[in-house]
VOPAGU-2260 file (C-alpha; in pm, 1 decimal, decimal comma):
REM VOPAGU-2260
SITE   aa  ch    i         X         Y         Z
SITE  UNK   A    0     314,8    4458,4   -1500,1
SITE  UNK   A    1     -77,5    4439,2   -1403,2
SITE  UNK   A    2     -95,2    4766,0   -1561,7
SITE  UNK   A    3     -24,4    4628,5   -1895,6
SITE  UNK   A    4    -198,0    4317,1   -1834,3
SITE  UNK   A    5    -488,3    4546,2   -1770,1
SITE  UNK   A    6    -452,6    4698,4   -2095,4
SITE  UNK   A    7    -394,1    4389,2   -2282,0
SITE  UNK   A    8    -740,4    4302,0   -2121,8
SITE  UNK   A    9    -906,0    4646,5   -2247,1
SITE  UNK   A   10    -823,3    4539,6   -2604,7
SITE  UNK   A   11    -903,2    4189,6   -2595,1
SITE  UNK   A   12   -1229,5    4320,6   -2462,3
SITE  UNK   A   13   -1264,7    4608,5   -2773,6
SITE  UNK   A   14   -1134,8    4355,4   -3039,6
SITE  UNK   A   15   -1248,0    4047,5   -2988,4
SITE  UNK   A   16   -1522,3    4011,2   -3238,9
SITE  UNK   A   17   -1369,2    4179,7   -3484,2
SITE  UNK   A   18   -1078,6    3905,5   -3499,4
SITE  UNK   A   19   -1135,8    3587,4   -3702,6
SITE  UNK   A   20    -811,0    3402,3   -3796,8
SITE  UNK   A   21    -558,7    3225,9   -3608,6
SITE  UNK   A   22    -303,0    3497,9   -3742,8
SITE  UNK   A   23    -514,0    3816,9   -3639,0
SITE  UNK   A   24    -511,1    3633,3   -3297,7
SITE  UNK   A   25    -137,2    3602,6   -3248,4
SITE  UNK   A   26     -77,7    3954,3   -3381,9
SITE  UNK   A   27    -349,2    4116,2   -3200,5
SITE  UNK   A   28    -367,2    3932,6   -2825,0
SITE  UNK   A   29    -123,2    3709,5   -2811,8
SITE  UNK   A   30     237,0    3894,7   -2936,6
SITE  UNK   A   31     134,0    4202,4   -2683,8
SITE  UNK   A   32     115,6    3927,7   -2387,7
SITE  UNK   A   33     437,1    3816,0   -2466,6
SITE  UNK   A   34     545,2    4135,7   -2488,1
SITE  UNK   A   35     407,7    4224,9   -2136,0
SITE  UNK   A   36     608,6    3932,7   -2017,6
SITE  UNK   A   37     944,6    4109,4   -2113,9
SITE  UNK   A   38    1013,4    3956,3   -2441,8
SITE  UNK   A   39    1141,0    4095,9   -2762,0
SITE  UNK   A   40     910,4    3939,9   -3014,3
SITE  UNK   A   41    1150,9    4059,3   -3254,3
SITE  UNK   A   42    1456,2    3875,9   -3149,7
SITE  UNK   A   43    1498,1    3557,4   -3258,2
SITE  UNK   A   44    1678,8    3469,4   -2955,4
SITE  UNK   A   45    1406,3    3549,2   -2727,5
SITE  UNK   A   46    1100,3    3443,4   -2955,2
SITE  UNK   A   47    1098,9    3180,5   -3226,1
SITE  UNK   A   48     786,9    3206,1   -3425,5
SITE  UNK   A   49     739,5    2860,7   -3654,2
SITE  UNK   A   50     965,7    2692,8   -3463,3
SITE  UNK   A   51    1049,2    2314,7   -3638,0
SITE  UNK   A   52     902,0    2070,1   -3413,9
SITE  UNK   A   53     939,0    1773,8   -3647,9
SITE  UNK   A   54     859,6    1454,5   -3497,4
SITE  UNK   A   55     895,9    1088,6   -3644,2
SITE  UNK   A   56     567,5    1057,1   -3804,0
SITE  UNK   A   57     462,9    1419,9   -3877,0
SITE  UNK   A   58     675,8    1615,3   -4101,9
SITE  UNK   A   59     617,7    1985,2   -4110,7
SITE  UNK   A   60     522,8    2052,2   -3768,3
SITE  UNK   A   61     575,7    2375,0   -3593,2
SITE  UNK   A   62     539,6    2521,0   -3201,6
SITE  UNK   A   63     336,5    2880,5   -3290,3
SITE  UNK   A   64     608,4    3027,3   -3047,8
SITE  UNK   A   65     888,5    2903,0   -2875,6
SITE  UNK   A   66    1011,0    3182,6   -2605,8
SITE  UNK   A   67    1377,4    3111,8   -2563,0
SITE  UNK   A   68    1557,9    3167,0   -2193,1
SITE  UNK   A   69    1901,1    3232,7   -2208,3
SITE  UNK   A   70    1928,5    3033,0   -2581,6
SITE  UNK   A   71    2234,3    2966,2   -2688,4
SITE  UNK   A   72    2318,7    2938,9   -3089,0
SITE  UNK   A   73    2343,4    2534,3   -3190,2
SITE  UNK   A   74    2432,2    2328,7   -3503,6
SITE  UNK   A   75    2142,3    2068,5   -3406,2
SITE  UNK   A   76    1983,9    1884,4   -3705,1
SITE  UNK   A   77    1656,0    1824,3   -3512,1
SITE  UNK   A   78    1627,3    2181,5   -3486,9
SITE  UNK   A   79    1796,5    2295,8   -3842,2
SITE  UNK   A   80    1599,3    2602,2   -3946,7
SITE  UNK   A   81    1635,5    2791,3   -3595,0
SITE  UNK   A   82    1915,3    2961,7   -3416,7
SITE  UNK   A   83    1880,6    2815,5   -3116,6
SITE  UNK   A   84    1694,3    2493,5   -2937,8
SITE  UNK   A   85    1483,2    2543,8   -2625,5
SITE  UNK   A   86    1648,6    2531,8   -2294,1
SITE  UNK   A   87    1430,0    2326,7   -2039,5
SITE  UNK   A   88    1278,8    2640,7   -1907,7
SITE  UNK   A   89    1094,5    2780,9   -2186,7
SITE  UNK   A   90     751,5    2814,2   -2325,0
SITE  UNK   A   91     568,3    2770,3   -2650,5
SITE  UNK   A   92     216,7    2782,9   -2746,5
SITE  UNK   A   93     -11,6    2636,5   -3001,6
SITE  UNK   A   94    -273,7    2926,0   -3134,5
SITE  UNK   A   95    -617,6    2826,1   -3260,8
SITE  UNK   A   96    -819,6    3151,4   -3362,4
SITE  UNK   A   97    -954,0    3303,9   -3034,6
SITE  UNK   A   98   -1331,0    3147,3   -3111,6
SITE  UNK   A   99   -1197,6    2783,0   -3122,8
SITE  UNK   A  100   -1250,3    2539,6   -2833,7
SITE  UNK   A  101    -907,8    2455,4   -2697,6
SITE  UNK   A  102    -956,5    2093,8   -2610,6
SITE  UNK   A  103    -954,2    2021,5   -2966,4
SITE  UNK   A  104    -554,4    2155,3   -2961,6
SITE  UNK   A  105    -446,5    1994,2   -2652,4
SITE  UNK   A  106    -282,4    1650,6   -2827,1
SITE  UNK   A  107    -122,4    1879,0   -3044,3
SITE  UNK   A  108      77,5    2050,3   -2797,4
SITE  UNK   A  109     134,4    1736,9   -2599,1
SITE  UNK   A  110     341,7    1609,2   -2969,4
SITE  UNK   A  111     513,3    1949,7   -2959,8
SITE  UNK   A  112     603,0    1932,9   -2570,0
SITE  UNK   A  113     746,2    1594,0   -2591,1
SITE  UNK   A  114     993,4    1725,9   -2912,6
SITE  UNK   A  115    1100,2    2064,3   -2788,3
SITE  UNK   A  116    1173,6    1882,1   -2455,9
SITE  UNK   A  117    1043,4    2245,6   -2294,6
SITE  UNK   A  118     924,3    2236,3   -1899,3
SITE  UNK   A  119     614,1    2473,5   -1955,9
SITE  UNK   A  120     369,7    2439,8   -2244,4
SITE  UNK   A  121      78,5    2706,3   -2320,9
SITE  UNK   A  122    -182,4    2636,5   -2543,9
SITE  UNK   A  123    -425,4    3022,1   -2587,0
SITE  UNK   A  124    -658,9    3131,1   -2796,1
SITE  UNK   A  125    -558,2    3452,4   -2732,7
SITE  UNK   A  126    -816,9    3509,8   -2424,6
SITE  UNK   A  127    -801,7    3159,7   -2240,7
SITE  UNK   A  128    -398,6    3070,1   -2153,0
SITE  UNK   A  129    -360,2    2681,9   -2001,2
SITE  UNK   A  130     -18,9    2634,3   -1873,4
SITE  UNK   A  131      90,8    2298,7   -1887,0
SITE  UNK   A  132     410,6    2132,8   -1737,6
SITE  UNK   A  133     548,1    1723,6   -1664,7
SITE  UNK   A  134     516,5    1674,3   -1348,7
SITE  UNK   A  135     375,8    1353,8   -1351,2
SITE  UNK   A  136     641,8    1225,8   -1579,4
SITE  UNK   A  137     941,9    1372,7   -1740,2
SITE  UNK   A  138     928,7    1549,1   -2093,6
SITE  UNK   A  139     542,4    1398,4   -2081,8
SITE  UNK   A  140     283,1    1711,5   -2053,3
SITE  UNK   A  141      84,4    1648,2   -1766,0
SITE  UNK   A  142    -313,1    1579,6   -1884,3
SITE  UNK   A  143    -478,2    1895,9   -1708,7
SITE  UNK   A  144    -304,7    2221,5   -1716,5
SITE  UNK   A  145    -173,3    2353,1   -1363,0
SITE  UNK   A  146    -301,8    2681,6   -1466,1
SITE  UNK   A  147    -608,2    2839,6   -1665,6
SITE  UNK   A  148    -624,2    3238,1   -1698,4
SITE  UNK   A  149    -920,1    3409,3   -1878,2
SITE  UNK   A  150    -818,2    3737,4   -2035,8
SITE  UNK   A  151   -1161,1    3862,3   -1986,6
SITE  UNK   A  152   -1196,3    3713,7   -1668,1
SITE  UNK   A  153    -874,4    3771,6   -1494,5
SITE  UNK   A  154    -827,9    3816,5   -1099,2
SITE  UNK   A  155    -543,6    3960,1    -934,3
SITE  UNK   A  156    -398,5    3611,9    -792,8
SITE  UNK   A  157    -383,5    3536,4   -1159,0
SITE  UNK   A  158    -159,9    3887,8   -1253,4
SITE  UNK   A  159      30,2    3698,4    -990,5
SITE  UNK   A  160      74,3    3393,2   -1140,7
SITE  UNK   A  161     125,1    3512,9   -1470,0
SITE  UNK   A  162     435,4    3745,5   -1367,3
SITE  UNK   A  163     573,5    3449,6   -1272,6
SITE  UNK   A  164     641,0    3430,4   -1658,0
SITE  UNK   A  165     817,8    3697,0   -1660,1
SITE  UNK   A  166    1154,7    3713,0   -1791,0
SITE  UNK   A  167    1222,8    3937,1   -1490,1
SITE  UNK   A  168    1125,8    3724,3   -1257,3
SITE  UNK   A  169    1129,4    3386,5   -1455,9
SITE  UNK   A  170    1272,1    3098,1   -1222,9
SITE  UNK   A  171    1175,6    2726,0   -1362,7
SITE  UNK   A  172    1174,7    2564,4    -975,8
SITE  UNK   A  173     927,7    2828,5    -826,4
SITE  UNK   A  174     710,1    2746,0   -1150,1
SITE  UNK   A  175     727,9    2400,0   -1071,2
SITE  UNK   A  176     700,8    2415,9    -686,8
SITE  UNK   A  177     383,1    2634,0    -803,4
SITE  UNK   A  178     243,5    2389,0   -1013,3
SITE  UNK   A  179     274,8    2129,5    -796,1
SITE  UNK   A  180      84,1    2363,1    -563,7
SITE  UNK   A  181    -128,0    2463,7    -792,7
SITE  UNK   A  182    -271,6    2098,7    -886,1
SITE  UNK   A  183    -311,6    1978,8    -563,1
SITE  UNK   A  184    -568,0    2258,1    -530,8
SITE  UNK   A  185    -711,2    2186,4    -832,8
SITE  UNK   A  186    -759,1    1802,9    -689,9
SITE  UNK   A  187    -865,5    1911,2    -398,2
SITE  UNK   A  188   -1181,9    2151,1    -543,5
SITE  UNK   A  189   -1244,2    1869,8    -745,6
SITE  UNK   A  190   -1296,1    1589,7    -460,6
SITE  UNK   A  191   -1491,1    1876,3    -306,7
SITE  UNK   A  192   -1719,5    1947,8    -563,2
SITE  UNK   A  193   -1787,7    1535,0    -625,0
């Protein structure tokens, strides 16, 4: 797994001026890292691309990805143009190009959170990946992301965290207990720091 990670890394680090739309990005860095984490980007039972994530007000709207754990086929309206609806223990991502700041996508992923009812949201660029989750309140993203991994900055505790993801290794409740961990820490270097 870090092995490919590290490659991933290598061609962020070649390609990354040379990509410059939102498209390029999810071809180029971000299908290969959800690759690396043992999904078929091809099967639309693993990986949804465009997934409908209509919500009252905003017609139209879709999740960039929705990565699927153990989906099962359903007839649900809400969810009418894909095969399957996401289980509580999947992700999905919204994908500025890699050059945009991310805080200006956050909201967006909190709408799409709230209607695919998923437990782990990840909004990426394509180098930075924020991983989100509700652990303040239920089917409610949580304001600050539990985890931040630069691609071009990556340490070995973050390989770590990021196999977590795995769909080897993917367990929702060690996410969450890691989260939890996780923000704590965060809180904690923040009081610090103040």
């Amino acid at each position: 797994f870090k092995d490919t990670i590290q490659q991933i890394v290598e061609k962020i680090a070649k390609q990354k001026d040379s990509i410059a739309t939102e498209e390029a990005t999810k071809t180029s860095f971000v299908m290969p890292m959800i690759a690396a984490l043992g999904y078929d980007v091809f099967n639309p039972f693993e990986v949804v691309p465009e997934m409908d994530c209509d919500l009252v007000k905003r017609k139209g709207e879709k999740i960039d990805y929705a990565i699927m754990k153990e989906a099962a086929p359903s007839g649900s309206e809400y969810f009418r143009s894909v095969p399957s609806v996401p289980d509580l223990c999947c992700e999905k991502s919204e994908l500025p190009g890699h050059k945009q700041n991310l805080n200006l996508h956050d909201t967006q992923l909190q709408r799409y959170f709230v209607a695919s009812k998923a437990r782990f949201g990840v909004l990426t660029n394509g180098i930075e990946y924020r991983f989100y989750t509700d652990l303040e309140k239920v089917n409610i993203m949580d304001e600050k992301p539990f985890l931040v991994v630069n691609m071009l900055d990556l340490s070995d505790n973050d390989i770590e965290q990021l196999k977590k993801f795995h769909k080897s290794y993917y367990n929702e409740q060690d996410i969450l207990s890691t989260a939890q961990e996780l923000q704590i820490t965060i809180q904690i270097k923040d009081l610090l720091t103040k």
